[in-house]
C-alpha positions as CSV (number, residue, x, y, z in Angstrom):
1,X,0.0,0.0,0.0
2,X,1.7,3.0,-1.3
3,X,1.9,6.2,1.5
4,X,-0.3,9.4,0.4
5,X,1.9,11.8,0.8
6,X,0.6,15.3,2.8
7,X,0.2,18.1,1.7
8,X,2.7,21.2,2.2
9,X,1.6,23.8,4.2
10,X,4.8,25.8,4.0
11,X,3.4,27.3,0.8
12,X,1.3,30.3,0.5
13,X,-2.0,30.1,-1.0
14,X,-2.3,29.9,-4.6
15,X,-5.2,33.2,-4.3
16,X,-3.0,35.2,-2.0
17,X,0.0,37.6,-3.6
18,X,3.4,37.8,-2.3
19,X,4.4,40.4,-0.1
20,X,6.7,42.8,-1.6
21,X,9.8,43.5,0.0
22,X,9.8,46.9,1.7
23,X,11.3,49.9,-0.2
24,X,14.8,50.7,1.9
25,X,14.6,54.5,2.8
26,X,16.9,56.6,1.5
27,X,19.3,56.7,4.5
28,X,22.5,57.4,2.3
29,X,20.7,60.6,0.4
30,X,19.6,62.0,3.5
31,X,23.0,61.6,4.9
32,X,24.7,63.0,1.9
33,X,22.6,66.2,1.8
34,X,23.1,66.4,5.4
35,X,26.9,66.5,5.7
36,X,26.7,68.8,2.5
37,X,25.0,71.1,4.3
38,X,26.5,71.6,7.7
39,X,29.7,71.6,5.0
40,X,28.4,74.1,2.8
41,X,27.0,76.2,6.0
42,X,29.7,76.5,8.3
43,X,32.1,77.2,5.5
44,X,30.0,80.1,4.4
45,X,29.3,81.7,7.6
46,X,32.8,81.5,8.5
47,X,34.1,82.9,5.3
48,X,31.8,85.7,5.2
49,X,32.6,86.5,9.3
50,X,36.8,86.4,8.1
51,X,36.1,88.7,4.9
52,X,34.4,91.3,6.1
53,X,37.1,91.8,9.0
54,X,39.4,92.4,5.6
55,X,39.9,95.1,3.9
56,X,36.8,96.4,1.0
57,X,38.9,99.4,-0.7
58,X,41.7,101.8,-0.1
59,X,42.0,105.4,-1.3
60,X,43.9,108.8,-0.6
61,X,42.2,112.1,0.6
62,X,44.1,115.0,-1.0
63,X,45.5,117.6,2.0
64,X,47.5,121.0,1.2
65,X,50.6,119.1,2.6
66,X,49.9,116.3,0.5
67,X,47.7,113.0,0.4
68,X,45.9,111.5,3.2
69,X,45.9,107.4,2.5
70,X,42.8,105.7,4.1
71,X,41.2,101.6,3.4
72,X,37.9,100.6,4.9
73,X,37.0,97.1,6.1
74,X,34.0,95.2,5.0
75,X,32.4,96.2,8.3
76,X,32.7,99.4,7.5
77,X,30.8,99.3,4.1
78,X,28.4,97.4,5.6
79,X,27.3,95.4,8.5
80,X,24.5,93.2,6.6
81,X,27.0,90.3,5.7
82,X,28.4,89.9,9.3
83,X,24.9,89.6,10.9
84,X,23.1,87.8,7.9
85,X,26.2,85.4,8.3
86,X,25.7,85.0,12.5
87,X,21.9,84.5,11.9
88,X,22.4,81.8,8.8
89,X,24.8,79.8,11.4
90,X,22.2,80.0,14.0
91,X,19.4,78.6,11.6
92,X,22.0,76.0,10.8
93,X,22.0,74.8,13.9
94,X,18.2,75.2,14.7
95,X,17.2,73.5,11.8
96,X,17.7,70.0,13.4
97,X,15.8,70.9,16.5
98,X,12.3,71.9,15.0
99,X,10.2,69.1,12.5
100,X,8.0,69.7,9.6
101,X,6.9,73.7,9.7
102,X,9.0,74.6,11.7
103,X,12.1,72.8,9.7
104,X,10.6,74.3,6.9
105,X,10.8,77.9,8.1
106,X,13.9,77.7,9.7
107,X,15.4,76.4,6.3
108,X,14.3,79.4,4.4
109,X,15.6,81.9,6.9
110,X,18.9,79.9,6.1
111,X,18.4,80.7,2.4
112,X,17.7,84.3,2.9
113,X,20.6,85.2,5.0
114,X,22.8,83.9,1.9
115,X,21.1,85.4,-0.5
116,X,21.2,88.7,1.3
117,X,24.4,88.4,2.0
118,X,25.5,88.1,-1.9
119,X,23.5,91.1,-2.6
120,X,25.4,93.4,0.1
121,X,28.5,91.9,-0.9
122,X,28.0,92.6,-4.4
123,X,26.5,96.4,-3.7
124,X,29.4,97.2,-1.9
125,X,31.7,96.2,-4.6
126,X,32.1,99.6,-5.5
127,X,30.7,101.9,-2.7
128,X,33.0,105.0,-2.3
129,X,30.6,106.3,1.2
130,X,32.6,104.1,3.8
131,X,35.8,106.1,2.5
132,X,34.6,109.4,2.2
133,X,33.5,109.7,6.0
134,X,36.5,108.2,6.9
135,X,38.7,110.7,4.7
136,X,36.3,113.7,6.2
137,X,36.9,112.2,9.7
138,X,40.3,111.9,9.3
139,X,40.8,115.6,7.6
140,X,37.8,117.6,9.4
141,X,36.4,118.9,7.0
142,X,32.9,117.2,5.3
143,X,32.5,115.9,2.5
144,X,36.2,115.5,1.7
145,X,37.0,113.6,-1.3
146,X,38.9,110.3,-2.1
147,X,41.1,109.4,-5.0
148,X,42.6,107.1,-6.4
149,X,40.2,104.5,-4.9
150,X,40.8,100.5,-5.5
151,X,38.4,97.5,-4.5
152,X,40.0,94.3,-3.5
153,X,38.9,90.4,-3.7
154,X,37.5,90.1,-0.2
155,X,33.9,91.6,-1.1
156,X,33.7,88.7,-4.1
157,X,34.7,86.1,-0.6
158,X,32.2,87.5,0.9
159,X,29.5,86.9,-2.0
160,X,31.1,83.1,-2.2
161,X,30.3,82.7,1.9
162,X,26.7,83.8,1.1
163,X,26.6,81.5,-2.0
164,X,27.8,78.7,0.5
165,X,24.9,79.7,3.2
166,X,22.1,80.1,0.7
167,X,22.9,76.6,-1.4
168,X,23.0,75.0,2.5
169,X,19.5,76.3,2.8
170,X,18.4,75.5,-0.1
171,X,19.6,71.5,0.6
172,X,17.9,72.0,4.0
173,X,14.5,73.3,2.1
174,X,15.0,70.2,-0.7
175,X,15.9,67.4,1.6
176,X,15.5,68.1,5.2
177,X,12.7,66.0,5.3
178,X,15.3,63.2,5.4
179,X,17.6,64.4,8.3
180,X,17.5,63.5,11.8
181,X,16.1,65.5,14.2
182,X,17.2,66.2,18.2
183,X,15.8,62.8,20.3
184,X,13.5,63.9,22.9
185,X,14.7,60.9,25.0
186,X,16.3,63.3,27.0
187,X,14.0,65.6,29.1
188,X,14.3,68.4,32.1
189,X,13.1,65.9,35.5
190,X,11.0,67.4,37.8
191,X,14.2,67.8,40.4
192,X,15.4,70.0,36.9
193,X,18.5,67.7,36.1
194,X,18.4,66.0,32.6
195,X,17.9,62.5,32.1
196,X,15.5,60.0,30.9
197,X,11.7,60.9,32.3
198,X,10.6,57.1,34.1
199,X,7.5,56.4,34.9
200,X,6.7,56.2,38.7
201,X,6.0,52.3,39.9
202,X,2.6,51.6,41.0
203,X,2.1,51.9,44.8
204,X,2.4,48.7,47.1
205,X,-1.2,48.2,48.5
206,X,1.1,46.2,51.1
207,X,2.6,49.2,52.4
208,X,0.9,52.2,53.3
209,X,3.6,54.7,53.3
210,X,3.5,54.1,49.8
211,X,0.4,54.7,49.7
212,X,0.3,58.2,51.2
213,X,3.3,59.0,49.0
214,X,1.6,58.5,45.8
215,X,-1.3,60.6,47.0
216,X,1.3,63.6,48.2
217,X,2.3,63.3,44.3
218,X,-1.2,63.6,43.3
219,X,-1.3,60.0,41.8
220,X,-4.5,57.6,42.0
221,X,-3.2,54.5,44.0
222,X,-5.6,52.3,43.2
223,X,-4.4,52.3,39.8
């Protein structure tokens, strides 16, 4: 008598699909954009803080006893770079502690402060202003004139910081979506040092100075 041999139940049913293997997320993109960005950000905010420390343009004031030589800074021209550039690094930093909106938001105000830090840079490229009060300071008399003037490189570093800042925002605004955000593991305790919030234990019915303690917190102890 030949054996009937049983029937596999290892196998799926003929009516019900396969299930698809889950799509991986994009872990490697998001870190990509991620270290392109803190990259891209902290190199521009710190070259736009180091060129506008540098001197913008130099020029002569003309005296009766001769000529007067003077140079400005970038801060001097103009003080938008240096701030847009401290507020840029500060979104930079607060971009990972917000989510969604917020994320959003703080990734445009990263945009902005390099884009408006390109367009001072690139106004002051040839402002004469900054040179002429420091000539008619210098002399005493207003409205003293400069000659001779001459623009160095550092304004163009300062529009190439900016350039760094706005395409950092830009990556935050494009793929932030994919970066990490601060863990909220870690929370302020009610004795106000940080560590990880535990839940209190229930209270022992057994002892009744456990008891009394849970009701001094304001807890149900017949939970």
């Amino acid at each position: 008598m030949e054996a009937v041999p049983q029937p596999r139940t290892d196998a799926a049913p003929a009516d019900e699909p396969a299930p698809e293997p889950a799509a991986a997320p994009p872990a490697s993109g998001g870190r990509r954009s991620l270290a392109a960005a803190l990259l891209s950000g902290a190199a521009g905010a710190g070259l736009t803080l180091l060129a506008t420390g540098r001197t913008w343009a130099t020029g002569s004031a003309v005296l009766a006893q001769g000529t007067l030589p003077d140079s400005v800074t970038g801060s001097d021209v103009t003080g938008v770079p240096g701030a847009l550039a401290v507020v840029g690094l500060a979104a930079l930093v607060a971009v990972f502690a917000v989510r969604r909106a917020g994320r959003i938001a703080v990734a445009a105000l990263l945009a902005l402060s390099g884009l408006g830090t390109v367009v001072a840079a690139v106004l002051g490229l040839s402002d004469t202003a900054a040179l002429r009060d420091k000539a008619s300071t210098a002399v005493g008399v207003a409205g003293t004139d400069v000659h001779h003037v001459t623009h160095t490189l550092w304004p163009w570093v300062t529009a190439a910081g900016g350039a760094l800042l706005l395409i950092a925002g830009l990556l935050a605004l494009l793929r932030g979506r994919h970066w990490p955000a601060m863990s909220g593991k870690y929370e302020r305790t009610p004795g106000g040092a940080r560590g990880p919030r535990r839940a209190q234990p229930p209270a022992d019915p057994d002892r009744p100075e456990e008891i009394w303690k849970s009701l001094d917190r304001g807890e149900d102890p017949t939970r």
